[in-house]
PADO-494258 format. One record per atom (N, C-alpha, C): residue number from 0; atom name; x, y, z. Coordinates in steps of 0.05 Angstrom, whole numbers. Example, Ala and Ser with C-alpha at 12.3 -4.5 7.8 and 13.67 -1.06 7.14 Angstrom:
2
+------+------+--------+--------+--------+
! resi ! name !      X !      Y !      Z !
+------+------+--------+--------+--------+
!    0 !    N !    264 !   -114 !    156 !
!    0 !   CA !    246 !    -90 !    156 !
!    0 !    C !    264 !    -66 !    156 !
!    1 !    N !    257 !    -45 !    142 !
!    1 !   CA !    273 !    -21 !    143 !
!    1 !    C !    258 !      1 !    157 !
+------+------+--------+--------+--------+
//
This chain:
178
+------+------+--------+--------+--------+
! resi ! name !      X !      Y !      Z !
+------+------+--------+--------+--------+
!    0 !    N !    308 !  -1429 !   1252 !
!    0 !   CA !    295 !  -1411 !   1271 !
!    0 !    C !    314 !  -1403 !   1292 !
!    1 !    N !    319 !  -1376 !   1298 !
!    1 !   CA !    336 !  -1375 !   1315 !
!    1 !    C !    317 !  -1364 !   1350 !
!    2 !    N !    325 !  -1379 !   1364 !
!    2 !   CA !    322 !  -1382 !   1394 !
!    2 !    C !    341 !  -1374 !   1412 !
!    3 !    N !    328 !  -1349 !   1420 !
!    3 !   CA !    351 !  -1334 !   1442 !
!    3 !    C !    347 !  -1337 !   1471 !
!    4 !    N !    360 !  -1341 !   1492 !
!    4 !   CA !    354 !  -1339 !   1509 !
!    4 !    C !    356 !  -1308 !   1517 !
!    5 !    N !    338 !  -1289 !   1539 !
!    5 !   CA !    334 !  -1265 !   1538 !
!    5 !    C !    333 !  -1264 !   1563 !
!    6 !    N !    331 !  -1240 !   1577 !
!    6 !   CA !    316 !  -1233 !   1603 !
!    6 !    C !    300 !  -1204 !   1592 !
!    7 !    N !    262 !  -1218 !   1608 !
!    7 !   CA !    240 !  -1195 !   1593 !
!    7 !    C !    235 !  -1193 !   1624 !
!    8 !    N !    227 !  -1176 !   1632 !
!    8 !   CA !    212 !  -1161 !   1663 !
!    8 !    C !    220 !  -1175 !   1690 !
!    9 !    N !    243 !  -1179 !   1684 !
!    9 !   CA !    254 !  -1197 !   1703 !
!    9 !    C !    258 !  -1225 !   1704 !
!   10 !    N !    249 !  -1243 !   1678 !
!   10 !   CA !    247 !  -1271 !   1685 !
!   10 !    C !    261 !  -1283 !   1647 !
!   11 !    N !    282 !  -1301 !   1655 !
!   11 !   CA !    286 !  -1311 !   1625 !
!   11 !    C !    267 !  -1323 !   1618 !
!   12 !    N !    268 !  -1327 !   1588 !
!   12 !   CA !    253 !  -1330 !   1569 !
!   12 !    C !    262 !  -1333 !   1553 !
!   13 !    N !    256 !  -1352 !   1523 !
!   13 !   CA !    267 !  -1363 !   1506 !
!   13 !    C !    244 !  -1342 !   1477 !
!   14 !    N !    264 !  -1324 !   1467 !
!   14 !   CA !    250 !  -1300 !   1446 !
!   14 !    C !    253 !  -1313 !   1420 !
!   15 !    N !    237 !  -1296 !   1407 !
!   15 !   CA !    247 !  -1299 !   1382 !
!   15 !    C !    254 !  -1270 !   1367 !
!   16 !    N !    225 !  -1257 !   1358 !
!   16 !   CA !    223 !  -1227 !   1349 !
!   16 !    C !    226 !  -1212 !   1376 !
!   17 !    N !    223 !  -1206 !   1399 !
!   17 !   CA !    234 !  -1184 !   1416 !
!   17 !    C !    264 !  -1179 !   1420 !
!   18 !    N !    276 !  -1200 !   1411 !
!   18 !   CA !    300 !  -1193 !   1418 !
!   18 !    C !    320 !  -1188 !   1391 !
!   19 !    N !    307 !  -1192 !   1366 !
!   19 !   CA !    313 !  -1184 !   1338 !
!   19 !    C !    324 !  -1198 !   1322 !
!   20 !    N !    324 !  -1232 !   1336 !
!   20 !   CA !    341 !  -1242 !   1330 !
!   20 !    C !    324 !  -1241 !   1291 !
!   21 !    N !    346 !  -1250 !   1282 !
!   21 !   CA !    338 !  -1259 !   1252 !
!   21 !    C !    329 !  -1292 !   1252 !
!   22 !    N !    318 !  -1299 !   1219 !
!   22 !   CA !    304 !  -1323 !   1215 !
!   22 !    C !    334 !  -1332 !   1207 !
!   23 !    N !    340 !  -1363 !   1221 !
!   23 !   CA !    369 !  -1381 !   1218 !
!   23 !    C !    363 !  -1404 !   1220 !
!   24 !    N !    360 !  -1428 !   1208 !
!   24 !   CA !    355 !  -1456 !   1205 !
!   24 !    C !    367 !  -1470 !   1227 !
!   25 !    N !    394 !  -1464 !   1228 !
!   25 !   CA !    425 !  -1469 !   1245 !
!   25 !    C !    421 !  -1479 !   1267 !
!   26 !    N !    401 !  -1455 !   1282 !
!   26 !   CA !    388 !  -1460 !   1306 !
!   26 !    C !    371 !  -1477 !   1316 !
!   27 !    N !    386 !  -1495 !   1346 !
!   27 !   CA !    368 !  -1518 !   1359 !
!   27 !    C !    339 !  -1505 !   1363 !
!   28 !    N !    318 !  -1528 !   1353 !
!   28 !   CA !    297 !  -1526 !   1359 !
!   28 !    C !    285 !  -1533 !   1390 !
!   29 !    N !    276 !  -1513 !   1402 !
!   29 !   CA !    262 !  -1510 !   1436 !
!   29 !    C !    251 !  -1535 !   1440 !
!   30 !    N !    261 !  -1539 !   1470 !
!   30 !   CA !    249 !  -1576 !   1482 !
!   30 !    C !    233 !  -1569 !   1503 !
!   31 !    N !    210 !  -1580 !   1505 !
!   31 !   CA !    193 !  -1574 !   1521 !
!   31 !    C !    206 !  -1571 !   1550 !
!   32 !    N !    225 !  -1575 !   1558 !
!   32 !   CA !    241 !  -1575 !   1581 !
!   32 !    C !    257 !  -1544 !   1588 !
!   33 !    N !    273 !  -1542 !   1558 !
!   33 !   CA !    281 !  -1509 !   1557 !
!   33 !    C !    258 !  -1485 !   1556 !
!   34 !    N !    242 !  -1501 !   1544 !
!   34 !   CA !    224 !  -1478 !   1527 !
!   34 !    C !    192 !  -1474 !   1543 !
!   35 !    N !    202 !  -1454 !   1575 !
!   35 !   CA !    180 !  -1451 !   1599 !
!   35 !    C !    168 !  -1430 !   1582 !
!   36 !    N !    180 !  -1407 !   1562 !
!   36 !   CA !    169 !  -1387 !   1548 !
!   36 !    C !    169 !  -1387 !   1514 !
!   37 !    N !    149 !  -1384 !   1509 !
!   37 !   CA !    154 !  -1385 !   1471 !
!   37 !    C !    146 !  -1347 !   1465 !
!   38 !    N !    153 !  -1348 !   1438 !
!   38 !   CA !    146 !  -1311 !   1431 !
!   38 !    C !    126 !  -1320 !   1409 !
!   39 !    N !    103 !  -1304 !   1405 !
!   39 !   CA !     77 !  -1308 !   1385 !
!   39 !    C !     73 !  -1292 !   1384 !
!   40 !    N !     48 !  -1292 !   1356 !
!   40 !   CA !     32 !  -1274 !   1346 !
!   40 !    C !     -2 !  -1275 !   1345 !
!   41 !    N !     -9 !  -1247 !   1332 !
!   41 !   CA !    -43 !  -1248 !   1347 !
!   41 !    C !    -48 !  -1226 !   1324 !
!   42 !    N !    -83 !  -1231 !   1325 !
!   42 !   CA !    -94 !  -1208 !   1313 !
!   42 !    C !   -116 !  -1190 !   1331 !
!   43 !    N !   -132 !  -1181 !   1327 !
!   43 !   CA !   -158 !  -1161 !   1342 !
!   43 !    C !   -180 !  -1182 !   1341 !
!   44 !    N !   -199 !  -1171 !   1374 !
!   44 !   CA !   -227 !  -1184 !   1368 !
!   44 !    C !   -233 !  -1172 !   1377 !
!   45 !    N !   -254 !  -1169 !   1408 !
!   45 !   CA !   -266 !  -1151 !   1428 !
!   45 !    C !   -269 !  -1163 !   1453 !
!   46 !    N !   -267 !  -1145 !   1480 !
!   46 !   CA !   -257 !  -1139 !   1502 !
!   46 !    C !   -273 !  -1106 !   1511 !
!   47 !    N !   -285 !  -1113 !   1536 !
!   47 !   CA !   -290 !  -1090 !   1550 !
!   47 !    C !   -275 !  -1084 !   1577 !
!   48 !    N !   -268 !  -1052 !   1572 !
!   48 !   CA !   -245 !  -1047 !   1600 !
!   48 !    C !   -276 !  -1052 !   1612 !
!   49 !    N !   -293 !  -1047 !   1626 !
!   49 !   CA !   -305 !  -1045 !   1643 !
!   49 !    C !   -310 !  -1080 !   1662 !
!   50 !    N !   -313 !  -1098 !   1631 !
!   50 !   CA !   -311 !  -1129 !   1647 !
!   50 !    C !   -281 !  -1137 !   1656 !
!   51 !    N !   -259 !  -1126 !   1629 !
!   51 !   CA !   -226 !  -1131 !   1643 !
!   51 !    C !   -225 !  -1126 !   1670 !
!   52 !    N !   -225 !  -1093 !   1672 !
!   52 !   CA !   -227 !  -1078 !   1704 !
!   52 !    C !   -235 !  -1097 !   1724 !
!   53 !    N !   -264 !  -1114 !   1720 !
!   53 !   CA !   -276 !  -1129 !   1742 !
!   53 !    C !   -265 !  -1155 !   1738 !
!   54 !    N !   -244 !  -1168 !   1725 !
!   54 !   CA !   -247 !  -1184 !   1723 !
!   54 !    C !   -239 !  -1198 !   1743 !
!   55 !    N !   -221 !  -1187 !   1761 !
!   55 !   CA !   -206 !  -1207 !   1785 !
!   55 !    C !   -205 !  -1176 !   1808 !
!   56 !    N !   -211 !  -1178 !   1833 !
!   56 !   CA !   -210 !  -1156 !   1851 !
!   56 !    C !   -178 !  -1153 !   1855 !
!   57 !    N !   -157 !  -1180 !   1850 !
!   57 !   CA !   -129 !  -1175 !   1853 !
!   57 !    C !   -116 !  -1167 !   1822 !
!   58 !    N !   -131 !  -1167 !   1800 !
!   58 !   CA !   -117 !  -1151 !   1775 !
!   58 !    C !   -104 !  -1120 !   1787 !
!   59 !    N !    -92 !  -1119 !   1763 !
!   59 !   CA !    -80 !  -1082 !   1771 !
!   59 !    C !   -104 !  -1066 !   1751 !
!   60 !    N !   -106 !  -1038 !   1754 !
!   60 !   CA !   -121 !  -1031 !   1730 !
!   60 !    C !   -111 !  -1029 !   1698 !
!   61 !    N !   -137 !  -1034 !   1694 !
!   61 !   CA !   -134 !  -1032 !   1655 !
!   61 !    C !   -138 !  -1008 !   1643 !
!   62 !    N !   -124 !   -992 !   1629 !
!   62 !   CA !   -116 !   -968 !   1629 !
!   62 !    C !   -143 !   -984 !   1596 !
!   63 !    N !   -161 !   -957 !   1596 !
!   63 !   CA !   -179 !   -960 !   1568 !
!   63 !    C !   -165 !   -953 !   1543 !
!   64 !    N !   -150 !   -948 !   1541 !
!   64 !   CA !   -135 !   -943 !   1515 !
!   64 !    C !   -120 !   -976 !   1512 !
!   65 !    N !   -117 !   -989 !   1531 !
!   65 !   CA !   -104 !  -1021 !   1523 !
!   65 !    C !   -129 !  -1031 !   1510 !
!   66 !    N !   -151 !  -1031 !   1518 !
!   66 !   CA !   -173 !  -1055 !   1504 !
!   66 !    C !   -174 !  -1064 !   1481 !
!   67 !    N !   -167 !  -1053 !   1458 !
!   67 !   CA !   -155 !  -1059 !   1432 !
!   67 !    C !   -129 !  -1081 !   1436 !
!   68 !    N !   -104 !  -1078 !   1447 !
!   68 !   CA !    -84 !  -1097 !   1448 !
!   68 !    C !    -94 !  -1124 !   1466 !
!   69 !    N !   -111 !  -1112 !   1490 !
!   69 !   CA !   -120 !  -1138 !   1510 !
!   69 !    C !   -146 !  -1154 !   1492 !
!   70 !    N !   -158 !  -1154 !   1468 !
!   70 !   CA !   -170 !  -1161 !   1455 !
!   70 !    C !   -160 !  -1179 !   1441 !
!   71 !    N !   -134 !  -1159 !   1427 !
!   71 !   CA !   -110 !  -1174 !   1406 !
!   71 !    C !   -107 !  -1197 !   1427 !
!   72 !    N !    -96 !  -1187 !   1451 !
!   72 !   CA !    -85 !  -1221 !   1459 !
!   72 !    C !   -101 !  -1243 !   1467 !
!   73 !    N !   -125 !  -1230 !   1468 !
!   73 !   CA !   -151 !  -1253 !   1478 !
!   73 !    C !   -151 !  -1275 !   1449 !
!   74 !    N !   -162 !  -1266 !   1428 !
!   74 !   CA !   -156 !  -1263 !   1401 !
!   74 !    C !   -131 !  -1288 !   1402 !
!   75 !    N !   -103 !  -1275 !   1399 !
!   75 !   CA !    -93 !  -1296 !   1395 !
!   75 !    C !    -88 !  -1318 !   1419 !
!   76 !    N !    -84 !  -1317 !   1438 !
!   76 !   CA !    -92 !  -1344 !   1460 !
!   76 !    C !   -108 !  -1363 !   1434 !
!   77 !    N !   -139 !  -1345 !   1431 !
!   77 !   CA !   -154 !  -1378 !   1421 !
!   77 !    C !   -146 !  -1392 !   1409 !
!   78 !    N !   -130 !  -1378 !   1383 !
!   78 !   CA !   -122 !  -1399 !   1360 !
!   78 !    C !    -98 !  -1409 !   1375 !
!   79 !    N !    -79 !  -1401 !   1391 !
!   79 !   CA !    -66 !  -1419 !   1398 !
!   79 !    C !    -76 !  -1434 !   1419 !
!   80 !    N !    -99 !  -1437 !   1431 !
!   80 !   CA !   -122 !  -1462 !   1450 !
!   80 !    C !   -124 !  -1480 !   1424 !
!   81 !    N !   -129 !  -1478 !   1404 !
!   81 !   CA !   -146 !  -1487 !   1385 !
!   81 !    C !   -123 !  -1502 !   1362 !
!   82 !    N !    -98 !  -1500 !   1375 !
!   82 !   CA !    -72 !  -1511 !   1358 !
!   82 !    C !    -72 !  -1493 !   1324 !
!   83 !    N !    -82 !  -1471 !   1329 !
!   83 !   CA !    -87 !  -1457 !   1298 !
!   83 !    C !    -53 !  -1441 !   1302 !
!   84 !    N !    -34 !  -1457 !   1309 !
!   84 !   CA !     -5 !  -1440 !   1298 !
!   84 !    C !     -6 !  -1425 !   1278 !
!   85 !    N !     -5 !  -1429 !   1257 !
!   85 !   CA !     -4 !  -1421 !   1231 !
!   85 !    C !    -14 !  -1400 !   1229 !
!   86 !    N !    -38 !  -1403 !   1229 !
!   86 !   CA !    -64 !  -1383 !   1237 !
!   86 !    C !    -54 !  -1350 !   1258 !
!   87 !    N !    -46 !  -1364 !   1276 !
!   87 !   CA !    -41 !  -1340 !   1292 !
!   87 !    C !     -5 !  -1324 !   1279 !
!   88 !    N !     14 !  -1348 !   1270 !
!   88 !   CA !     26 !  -1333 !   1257 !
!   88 !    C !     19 !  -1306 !   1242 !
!   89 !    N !      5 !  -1315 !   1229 !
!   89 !   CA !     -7 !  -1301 !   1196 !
!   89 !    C !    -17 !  -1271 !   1204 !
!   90 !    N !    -28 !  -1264 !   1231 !
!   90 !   CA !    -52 !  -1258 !   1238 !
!   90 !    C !    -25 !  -1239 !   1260 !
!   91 !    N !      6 !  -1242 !   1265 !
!   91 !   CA !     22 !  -1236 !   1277 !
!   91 !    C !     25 !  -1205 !   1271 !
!   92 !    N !     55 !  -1197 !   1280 !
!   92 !   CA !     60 !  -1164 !   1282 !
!   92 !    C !     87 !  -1176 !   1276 !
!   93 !    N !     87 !  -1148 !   1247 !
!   93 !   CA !    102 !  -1159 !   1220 !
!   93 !    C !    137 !  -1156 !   1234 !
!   94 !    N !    141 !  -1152 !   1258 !
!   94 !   CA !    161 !  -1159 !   1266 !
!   94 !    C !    170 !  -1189 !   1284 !
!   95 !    N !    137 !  -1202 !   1283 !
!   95 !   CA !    158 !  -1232 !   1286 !
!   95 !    C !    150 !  -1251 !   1263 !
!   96 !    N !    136 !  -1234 !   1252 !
!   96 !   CA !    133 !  -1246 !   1229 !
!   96 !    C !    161 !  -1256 !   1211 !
!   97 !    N !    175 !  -1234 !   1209 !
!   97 !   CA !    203 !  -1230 !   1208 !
!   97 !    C !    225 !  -1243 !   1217 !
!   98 !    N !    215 !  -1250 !   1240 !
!   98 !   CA !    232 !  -1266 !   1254 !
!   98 !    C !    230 !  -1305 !   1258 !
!   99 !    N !    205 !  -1304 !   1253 !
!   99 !   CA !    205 !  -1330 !   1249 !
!   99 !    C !    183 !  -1338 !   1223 !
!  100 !    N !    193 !  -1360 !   1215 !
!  100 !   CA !    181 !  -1378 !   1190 !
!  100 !    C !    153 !  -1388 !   1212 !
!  101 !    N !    122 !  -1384 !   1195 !
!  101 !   CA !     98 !  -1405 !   1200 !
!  101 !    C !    108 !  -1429 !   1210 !
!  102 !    N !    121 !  -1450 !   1197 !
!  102 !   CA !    129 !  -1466 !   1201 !
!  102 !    C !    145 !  -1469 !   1222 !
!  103 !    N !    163 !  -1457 !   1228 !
!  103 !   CA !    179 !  -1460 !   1257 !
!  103 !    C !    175 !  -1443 !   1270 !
!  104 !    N !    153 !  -1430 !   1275 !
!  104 !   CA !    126 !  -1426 !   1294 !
!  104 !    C !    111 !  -1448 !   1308 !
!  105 !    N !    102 !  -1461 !   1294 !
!  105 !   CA !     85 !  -1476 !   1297 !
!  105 !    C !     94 !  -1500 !   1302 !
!  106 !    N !    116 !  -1509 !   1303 !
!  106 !   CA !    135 !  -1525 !   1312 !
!  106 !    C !    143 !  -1523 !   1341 !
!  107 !    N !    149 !  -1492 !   1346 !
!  107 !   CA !    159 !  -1489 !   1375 !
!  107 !    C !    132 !  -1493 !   1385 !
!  108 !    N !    112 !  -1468 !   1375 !
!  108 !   CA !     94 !  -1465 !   1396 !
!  108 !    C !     81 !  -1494 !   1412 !
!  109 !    N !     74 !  -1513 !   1387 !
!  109 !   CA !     64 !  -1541 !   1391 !
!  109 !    C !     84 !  -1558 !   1406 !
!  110 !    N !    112 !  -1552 !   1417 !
!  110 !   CA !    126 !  -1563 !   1427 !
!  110 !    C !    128 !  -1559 !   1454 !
!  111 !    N !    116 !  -1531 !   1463 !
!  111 !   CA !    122 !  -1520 !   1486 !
!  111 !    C !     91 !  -1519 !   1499 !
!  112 !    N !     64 !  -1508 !   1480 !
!  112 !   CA !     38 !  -1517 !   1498 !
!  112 !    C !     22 !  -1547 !   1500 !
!  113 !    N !     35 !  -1564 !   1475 !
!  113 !   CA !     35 !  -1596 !   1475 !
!  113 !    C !     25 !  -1602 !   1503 !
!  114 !    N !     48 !  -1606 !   1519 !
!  114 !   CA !     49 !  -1621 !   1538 !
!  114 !    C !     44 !  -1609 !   1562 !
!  115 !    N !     30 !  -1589 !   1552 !
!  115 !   CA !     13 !  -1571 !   1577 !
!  115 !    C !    -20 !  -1583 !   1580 !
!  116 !    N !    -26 !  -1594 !   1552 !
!  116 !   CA !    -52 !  -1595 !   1558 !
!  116 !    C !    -72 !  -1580 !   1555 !
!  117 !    N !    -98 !  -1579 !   1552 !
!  117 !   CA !   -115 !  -1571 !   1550 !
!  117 !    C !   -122 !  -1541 !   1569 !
!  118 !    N !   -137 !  -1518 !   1553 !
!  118 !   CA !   -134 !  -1503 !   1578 !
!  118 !    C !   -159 !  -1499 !   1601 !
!  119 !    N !   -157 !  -1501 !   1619 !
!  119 !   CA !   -176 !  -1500 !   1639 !
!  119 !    C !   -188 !  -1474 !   1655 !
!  120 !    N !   -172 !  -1456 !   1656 !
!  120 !   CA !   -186 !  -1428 !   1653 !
!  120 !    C !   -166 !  -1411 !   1650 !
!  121 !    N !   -170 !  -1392 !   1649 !
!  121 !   CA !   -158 !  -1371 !   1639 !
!  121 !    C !   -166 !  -1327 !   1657 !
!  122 !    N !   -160 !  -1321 !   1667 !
!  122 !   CA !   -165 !  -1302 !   1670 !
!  122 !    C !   -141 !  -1271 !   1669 !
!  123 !    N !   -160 !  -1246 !   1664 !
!  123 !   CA !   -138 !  -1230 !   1667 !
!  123 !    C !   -129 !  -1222 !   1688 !
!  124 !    N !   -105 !  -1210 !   1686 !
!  124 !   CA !    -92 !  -1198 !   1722 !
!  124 !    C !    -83 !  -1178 !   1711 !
!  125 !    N !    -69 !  -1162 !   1689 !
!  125 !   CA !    -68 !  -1132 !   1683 !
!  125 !    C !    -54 !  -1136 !   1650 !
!  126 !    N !    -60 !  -1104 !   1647 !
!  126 !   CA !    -55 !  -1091 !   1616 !
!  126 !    C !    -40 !  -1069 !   1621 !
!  127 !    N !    -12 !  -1064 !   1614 !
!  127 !   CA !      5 !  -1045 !   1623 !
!  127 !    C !     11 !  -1041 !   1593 !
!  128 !    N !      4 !  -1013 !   1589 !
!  128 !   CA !     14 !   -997 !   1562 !
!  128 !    C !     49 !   -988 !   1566 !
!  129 !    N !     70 !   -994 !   1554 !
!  129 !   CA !     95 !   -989 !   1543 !
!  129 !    C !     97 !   -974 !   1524 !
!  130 !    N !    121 !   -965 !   1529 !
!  130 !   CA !    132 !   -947 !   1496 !
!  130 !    C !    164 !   -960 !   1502 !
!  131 !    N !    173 !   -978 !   1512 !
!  131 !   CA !    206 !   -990 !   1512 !
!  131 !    C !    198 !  -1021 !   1526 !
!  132 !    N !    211 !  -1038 !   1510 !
!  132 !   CA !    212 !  -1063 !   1526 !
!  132 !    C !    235 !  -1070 !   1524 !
!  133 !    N !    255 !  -1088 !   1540 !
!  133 !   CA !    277 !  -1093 !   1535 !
!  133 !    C !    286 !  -1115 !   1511 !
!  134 !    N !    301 !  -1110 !   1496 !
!  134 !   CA !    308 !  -1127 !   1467 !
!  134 !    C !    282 !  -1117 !   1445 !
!  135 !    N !    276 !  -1099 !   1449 !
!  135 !   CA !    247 !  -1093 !   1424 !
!  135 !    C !    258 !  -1067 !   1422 !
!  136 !    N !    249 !  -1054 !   1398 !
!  136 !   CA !    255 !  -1038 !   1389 !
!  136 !    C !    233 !  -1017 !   1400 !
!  137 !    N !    235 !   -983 !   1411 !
!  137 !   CA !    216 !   -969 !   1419 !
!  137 !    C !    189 !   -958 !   1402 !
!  138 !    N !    167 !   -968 !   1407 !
!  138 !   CA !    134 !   -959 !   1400 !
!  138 !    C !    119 !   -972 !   1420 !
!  139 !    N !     98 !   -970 !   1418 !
!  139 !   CA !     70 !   -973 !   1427 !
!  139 !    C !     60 !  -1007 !   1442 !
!  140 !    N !     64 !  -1007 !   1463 !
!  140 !   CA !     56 !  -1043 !   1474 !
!  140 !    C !     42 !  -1041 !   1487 !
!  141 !    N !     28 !  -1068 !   1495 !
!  141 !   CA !     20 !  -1069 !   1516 !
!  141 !    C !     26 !  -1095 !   1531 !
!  142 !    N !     29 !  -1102 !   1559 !
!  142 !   CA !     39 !  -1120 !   1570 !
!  142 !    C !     17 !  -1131 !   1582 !
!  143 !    N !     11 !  -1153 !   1563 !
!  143 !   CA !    -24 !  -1166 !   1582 !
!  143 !    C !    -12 !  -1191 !   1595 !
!  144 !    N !    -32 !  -1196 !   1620 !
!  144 !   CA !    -19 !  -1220 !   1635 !
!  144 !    C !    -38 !  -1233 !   1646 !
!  145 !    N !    -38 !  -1259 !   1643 !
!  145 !   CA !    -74 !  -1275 !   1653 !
!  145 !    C !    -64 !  -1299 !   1676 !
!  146 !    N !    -73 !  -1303 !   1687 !
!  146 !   CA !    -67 !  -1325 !   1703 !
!  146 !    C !    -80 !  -1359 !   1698 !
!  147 !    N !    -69 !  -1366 !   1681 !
!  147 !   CA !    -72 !  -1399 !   1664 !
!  147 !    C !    -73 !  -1419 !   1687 !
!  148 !    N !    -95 !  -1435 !   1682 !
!  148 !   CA !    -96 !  -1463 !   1688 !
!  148 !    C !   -100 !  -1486 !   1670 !
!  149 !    N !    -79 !  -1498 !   1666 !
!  149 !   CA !    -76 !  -1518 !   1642 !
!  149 !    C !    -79 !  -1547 !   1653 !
!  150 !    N !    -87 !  -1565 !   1640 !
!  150 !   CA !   -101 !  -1582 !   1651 !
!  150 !    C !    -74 !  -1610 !   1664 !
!  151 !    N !    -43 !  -1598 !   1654 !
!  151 !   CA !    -20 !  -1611 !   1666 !
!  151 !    C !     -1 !  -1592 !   1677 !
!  152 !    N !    -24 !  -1564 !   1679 !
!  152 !   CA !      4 !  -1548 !   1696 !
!  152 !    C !    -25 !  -1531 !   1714 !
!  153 !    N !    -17 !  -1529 !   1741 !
!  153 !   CA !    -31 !  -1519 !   1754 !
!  153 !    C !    -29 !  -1482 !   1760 !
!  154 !    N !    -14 !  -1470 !   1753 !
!  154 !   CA !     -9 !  -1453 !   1763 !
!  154 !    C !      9 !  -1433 !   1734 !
!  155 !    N !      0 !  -1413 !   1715 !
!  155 !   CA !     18 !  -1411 !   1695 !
!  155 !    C !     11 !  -1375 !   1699 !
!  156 !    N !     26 !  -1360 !   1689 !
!  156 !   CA !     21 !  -1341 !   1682 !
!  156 !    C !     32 !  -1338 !   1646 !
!  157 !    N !     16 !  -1326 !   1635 !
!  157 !   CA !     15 !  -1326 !   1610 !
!  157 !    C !     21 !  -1298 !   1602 !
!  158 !    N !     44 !  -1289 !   1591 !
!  158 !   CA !     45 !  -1255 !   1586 !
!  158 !    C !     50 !  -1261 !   1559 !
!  159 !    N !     24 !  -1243 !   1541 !
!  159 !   CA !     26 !  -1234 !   1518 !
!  159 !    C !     29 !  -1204 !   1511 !
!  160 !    N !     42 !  -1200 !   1492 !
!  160 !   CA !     53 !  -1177 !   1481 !
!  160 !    C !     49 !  -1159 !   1457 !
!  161 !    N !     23 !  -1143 !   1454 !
!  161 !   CA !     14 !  -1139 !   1435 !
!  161 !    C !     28 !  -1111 !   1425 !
!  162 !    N !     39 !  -1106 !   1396 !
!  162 !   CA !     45 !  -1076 !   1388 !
!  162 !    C !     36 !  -1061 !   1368 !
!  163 !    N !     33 !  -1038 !   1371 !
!  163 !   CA !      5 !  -1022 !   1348 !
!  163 !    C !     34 !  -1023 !   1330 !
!  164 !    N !     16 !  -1033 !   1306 !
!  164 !   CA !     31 !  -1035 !   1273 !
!  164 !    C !     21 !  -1007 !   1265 !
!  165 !    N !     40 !   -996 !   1248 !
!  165 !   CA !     33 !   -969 !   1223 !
!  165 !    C !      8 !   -963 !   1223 !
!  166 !    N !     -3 !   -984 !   1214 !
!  166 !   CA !    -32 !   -983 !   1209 !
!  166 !    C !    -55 !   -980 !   1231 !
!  167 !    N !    -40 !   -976 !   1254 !
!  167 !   CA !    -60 !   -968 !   1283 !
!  167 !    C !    -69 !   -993 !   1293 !
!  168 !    N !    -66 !  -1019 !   1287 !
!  168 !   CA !    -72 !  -1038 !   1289 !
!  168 !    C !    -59 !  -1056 !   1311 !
!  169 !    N !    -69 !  -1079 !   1335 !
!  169 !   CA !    -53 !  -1076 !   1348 !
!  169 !    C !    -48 !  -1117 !   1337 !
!  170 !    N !    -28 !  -1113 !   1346 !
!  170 !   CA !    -17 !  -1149 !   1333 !
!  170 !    C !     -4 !  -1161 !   1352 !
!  171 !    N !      0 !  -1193 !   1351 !
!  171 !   CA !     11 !  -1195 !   1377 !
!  171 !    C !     41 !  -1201 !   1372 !
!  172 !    N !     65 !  -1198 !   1391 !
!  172 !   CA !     94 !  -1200 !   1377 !
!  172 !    C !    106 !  -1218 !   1402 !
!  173 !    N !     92 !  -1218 !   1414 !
!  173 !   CA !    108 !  -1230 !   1441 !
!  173 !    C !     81 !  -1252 !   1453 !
!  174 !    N !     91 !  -1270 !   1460 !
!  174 !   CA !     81 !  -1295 !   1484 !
!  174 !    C !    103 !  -1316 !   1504 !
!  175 !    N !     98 !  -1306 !   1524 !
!  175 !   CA !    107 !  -1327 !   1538 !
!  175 !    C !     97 !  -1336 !   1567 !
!  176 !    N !    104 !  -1359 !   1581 !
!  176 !   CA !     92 !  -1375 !   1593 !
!  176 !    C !    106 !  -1377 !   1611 !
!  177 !    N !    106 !  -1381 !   1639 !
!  177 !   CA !    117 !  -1388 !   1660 !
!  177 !    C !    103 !  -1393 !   1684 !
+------+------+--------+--------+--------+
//
């Protein structure tokens, strides 16, 4: 599995698929110590802009054309609450699919929310639609961001990264944690 270090919206992060890297065995596997950000995948559920919008008076607004990707990332969060790695692999955006093996997925991810603990709440703070992210290649994103309380980290922001596939579909290609 290859593990890049990156800089995404200002803050490093440890990528996998945003930054293109390819699938490489070679590569040290992430220590809960390096690894403050992991990259994941997601599929669709449902989400209303109208409850997003309200959800926090300090969110930014949720543009209604995101509710499809802010769904995707609701979506995949659970299975990764629910240790369903695999799961949310499978269920990914066929560009990190690409980039990393199920298996050393589910390896990092369980390495890096392990020792976080259980989650204790979760809310949103904004959904910013993209067409360029830095190290990704240019289409359709959205940049969702929730403010995590984990039951050994008090204070997390969680940015997931969902991108419309061919198929209009929105998947998730990006996660990380800080």
């Amino acid at each position: 599995m290859a593990i890049v270090p990156c800089r995404w919206a200002g803050f490093s992060v440890l990528l996998v698929a945003a930054c293109g890297a390819p699938k490489s065995p070679a590569a040290p596997p992430p220590d809960a110590a390096a690894a403050s950000s992991i990259d994941s995948a997601s599929p669709a559920a449902s989400a209303s802009p109208a409850a997003s919008a309200s959800a926090s008076p300090a969110m930014g607004p949720v543009d209604p054309s995101s509710e499809a990707a802010t769904t995707a990332a609701k979506a995949r969060l659970a299975l990764v609450d629910d240790g369903k790695y695999a799961d949310s692999w499978q269920q990914g955006a066929k560009n990190f699919q690409g980039a990393i093996s199920s298996e050393d997925w589910a390896k990092a991810a369980a390495s890096v929310r392990g020792p976080l603990g259980r989650l204790v709440s979760r809310q949103l703070r904004s959904a910013q639609f993209k067409t360029s992210l830095p190290g990704a290649p240019d289409g359709k994103y959205v940049v969702v961001q929730f403010a995590t309380v984990f039951e050994n980290k008090a204070r997390a922001v969680e940015t997931v990264t969902p991108a419309q596939e061919a198929d209009g579909s929105w998947k998730v290609s990006g996660y990380f944690i800080r």
